[in-house]
C-alpha positions, 0 to 999 in steps of 0.5 A: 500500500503506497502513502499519499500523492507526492506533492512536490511544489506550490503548483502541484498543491494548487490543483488539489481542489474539492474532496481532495483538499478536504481530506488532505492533512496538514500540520499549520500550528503547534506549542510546546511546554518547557521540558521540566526534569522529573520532579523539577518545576512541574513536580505538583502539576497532573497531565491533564493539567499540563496538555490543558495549559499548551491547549489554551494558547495553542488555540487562542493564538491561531483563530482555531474556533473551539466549537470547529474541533472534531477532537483532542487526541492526546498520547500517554504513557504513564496515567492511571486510565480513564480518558485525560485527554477529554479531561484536559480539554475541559480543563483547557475550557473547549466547548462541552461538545469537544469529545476526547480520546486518549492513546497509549503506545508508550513513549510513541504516543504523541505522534501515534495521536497526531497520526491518527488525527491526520488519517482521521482527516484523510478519512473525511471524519474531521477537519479540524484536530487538535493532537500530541501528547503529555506526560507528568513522570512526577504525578504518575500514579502507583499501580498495582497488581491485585492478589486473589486475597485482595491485597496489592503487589505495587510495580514500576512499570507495566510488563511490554513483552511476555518474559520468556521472549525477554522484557529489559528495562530500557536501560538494559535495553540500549546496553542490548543495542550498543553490544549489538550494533557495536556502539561504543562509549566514545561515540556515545559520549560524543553523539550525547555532547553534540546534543547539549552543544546543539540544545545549548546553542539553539536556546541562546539563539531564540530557536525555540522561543516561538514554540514555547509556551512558557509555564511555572515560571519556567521559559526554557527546557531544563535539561541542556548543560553548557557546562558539560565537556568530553572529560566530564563526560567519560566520568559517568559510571555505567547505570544499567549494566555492571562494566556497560557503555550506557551512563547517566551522561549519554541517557536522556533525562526524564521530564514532565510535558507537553506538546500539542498540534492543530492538524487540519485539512488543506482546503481549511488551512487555505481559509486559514491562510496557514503555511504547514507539514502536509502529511505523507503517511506513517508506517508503525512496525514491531522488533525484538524487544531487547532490541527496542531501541532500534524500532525507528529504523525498521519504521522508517525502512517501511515508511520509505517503501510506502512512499517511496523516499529514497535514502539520498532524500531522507538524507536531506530531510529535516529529522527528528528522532528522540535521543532516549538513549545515545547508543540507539541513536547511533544504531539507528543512524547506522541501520538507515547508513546515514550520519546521525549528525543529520538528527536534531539539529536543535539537540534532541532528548539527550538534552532537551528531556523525555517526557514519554508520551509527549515526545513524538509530539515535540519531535512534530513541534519541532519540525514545523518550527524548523520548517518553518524558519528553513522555509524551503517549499516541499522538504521532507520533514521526518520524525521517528521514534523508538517505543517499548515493547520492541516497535517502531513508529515514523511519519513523513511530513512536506513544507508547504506554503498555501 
């Protein structure tokens, strides 16, 4: 099955007319929270709190009219059920009309929601989403497995593999890929330095002020560390496995977030007079779990047969793919045969932080905004990422001007 028709330039999409434009899709806004370090500045906040603070602006600064919302779709990863996402669209004061819906694929839940928002457009079901995800680490629920006896058996995280195939913990997991693919801690340390350098450098420049929505009194992200150097770097002990390559150095931090698009169809985004990232397609696959590091790359191979982007385009595309790990990232980046320099150019989680199930979705905020500032007409936009559970999921997307 081929993804979407190629539109390569502003005269290709001027003859997409009629039922075509209504149910082509296209990214024209998105904000972002600051990435807060886990128990950091959002310590008190709850999720849907969070999504219903990036909603509020996101909304009113982009003449969306709240009663022309067909849903809000939001990713999650560590809630304790029940549908947040219609909560934090109460919460963010959109009309009692505005339903909600809730998506768990782990740490690939906010592109999974933005996805499934652009093919609810493609469907002809909608024309106007708002979409992402948003995590709170901090406020996470406890949960528990309930014994016959009625008493409760608390876990840390829920199972993603049955245990005789093997279910690592995602450190464990990036110390399976780096053995694997033959990472080593040199390249790591430098791959996770770039990021910093990259982060660091980006918010001094104001490359992300226009995405942000500043919150808590926080107005940047908290993780990047202009202080970090190679030595400091190489002093991190290995935190997974004894004797490992993997550290606290080249890991991302865990964060409290939240992102969130407008996702709309060609023919209201004309009315709009919004430029964006017209979708392509999307492709999700599955991996070994111990490997679940490197699920982007078998997403984006299937992504790249769908709809035909050859590796010398994917090379020139503006990628973004989230740095849980420095050793996957490399492994990734070796698998596609491309050099991982080419990723994040704003720095990426490594830096910038994790907020699970609002990382997809940052990585699509991003990509407009460079989109944007880049504005060359018909550049691929990618975003990628890794999930747990051993799985993959990556969306292409075009810069258009309408």
């Amino acid at each position: 099955m081929k993804g979407t028709p190629v539109h390569n330039d502003s005269t290709d999409l001027a003859q997409v007319t009629g039922h075509a434009a209504r149910t082509t899709a296209v990214i024209v806004a998105a904000k972002r929270l600051p990435n807060a370090k886990a128990s950091g500045a959002y310590k008190h906040i709850r999720a849907h709190d969070l999504a219903a603070a990036v909603i509020k602006p996101l909304v009113a600064d982009n003449d969306v009219l709240p009663q022309d919302i067909n849903d809000v779709i939001l990713g999650n990863a560590t809630g304790g059920g029940g549908n947040m996402a219609r909560l934090a669209a109460l919460s963010a004061g959109l009309p009692h009309h505005v339903p909600g819906l809730t998506v768990d694929r782990q740490c690939g839940s906010g592109l999974e929601a933005i996805v499934l928002a652009c093919r609810l457009v493609q469907a002809g079901a909608g024309e106007l989403y708002v979409a992402g995800g948003v995590e709170s680490i901090s406020t996470a629920p406890a949960r528990a497995h309930r014994h016959p006896d009625g008493t409760l058996e608390f876990y840390r995280r829920v199972q993603f593999s049955p245990l005789e195939l093997g279910d690592p913990d995602a450190g464990v997991a990036a110390e399976n890929v780096a053995t694997h693919y033959a990472i080593s801690r040199s390249r790591q340390d430098a791959y996770a330095l770039e990021s910093h350098r990259r982060a660091v450098a980006a918010t001094a420049q104001g490359r992300f002020a226009q995405e942000l929505v500043p919150f808590e009194s926080l107005a940047a992200d908290q993780g990047p560390r202009h202080n970090l150097n190679a030595a400091l770097m190489a002093r991190f002990p290995p935190v997974f496995v004894p004797g490992g390559t993997v550290t606290a150095g080249n890991s991302c931090p865990d964060s409290d977030g939240a992102a969130v698009v407008v996702v709309t169809s060609l023919a209201k985004a004309r009315r709009m007079g919004a430029a964006g990232l017209l979708f392509r397609d999307s492709a999700v696959t599955g991996n070994d779990p111990n490997l679940l590091g490197v699920g982007a790359a078998h997403s984006t191979r299937e992504l790249m047969a769908r709809t035909g982007l050859s590796s010398a385009a994917l090379g020139t595309s503006l990628i973004e793919f989230n740095e849980a790990f420095a050793a996957q990232v490399l492994a990734v980046a070796d698998l596609l045969g491309l050099d991982p320099q080419l990723f994040n150019h704003d720095g990426g989680a490594l830096a910038l932080g994790h907020p699970y199930g609002a990382s997809g979705a940052v990585s699509v905020t991003r990509l407009l905004a460079q989109a944007r500032r880049n504005d060359e007409p018909g550049r691929t936009a990618v975003a990628m990422i890794s999930m747990a559970g051993g799985m993959g999921i990556s969306a292409q997307f075009q810069w258009v001007k309408l």
